[in-house]
C-alpha positions, 0 to 999 in steps of 0.5 A, spaced: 440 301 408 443 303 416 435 303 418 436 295 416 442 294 422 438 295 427 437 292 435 430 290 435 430 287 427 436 283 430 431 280 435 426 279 430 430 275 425 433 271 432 427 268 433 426 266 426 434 263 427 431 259 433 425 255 430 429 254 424 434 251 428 428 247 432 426 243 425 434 242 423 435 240 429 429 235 431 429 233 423 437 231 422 437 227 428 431 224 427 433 223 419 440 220 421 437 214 426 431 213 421 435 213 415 440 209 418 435 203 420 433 203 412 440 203 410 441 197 414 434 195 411 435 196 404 443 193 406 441 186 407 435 186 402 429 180 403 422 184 404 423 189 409 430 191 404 425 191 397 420 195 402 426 200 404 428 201 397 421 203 396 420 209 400 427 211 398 426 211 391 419 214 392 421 220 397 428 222 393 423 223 387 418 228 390 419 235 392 420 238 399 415 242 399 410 237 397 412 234 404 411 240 408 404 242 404 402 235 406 404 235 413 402 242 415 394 242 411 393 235 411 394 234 418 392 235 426 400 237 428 402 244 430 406 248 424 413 247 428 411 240 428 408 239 421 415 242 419 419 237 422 416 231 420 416 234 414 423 235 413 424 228 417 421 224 412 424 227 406 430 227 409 431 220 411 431 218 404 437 222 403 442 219 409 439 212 409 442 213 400 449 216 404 449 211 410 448 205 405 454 208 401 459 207 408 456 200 409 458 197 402 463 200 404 466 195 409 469 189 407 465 183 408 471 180 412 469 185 418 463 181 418 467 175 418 471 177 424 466 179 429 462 172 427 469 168 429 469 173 436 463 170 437 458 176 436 452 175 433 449 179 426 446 185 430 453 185 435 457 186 428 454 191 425 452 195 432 459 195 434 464 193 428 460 195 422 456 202 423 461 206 426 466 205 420 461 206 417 458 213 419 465 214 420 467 213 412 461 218 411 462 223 415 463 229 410 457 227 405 453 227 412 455 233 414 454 236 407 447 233 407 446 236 414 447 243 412 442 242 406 436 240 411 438 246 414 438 251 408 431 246 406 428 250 412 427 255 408 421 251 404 417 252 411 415 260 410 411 257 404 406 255 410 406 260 415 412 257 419 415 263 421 423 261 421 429 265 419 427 266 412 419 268 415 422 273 418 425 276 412 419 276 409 415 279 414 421 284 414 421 285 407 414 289 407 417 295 411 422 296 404 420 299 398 427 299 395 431 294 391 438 295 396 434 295 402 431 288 400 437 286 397 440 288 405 436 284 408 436 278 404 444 279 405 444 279 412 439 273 412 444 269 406 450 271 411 447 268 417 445 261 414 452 261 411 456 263 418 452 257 421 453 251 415 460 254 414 462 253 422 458 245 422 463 244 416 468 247 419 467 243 426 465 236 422 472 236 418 477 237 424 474 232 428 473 227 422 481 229 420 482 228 429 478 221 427 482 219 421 489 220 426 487 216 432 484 210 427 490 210 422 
């Protein structure tokens, strides 16, 4: 097993750490304002919130990998941005669901007093609303942002060479059941230090958060 535990496989799992990163990344931060803007959508209702309805429904329904076989074959993009799209519109479904959940959450009262301020609707929810709103859904935000990066794992599937590809390229230089279950534990090891770190981080400043409202 100590033949796993060697520089240059470091390096190579990496770079694979690298892009699952980039698409986690790119598609957590393109999800959450997507996702916002259905959840607010779908919050208020009429056409545009029926159709909002529609598309979450239809995504949260369908598999992952379904999206990213799509994306990568049916396509022009590149694998990397194939991959991100992918998780993009997948995951865009989940947070819209979760940011809603902190909208009903607000007391319609909140809508009233900025309305006697004088702000229009926009002004009340993009300055009172929302940010109580994403500040009431923190912990299940965080949840679901360390889910789209264990999600990354699906692009292998395709060809993306991320941290789990890597592992697989790896995994053809062993023959033997310690030696892959070595390599895939180091693999489970890093996804963990980093999701347990994004959790750890995110629950500190939500609890500074709560200190300074409360």
């Amino acid at each position: 097993m100590s033949d796993i535990f060697q520089v240059p496989i470091f390096l190579f799992l990496l770079q694979g750490l690298r892009v699952t990163l980039t698409i986690a990344g790119a598609a957590i931060l393109m999800s959450l304002v997507f996702g916002t803007i259905l959840a607010v959508l779908r919050n208020h209702g009429g056409f545009w919130g029926h159709l909002a309805a529609v598309y979450i429904e239809a995504v949260r329904n369908a598999p992952l990998l379904l999206f990213i076989l799509a994306f990568r074959f049916m396509t022009p993009l590149p694998p990397v941005y194939a991959g991100i799209v992918a998780m993009t519109v997948f995951e865009t479904a989940a947070l819209a669901e979760i940011v809603r959940g902190g909208l009903k959450s607000i007391h319609k009262g909140q809508w009233e007093a900025g309305a006697t301020q004088g702000f229009n609707k926009i002004q009340v929810l993009r300055y009172i609303v929302l940010p109580q709103a994403i500040h009431n859904v923190i912990p299940p935000l965080v949840s679901q942002f360390t889910t789209i990066i264990k999600d990354t794992s699906y692009v292998w599937a395709v060809g993306i060479e991320d941290l789990t590809g890597k592992g697989m390229i790896i995994m053809g230089r062993y023959t033997t059941a310690a030696q892959v279950f070595t390599l895939f534990g180091l693999i489970a090891a890093i996804y963990f230090v980093i999701n347990y770190s994004i959790s750890c981080y995110a629950r500190r400043r939500h609890q500074r958060m709560a200190k300074a409202i409360y």
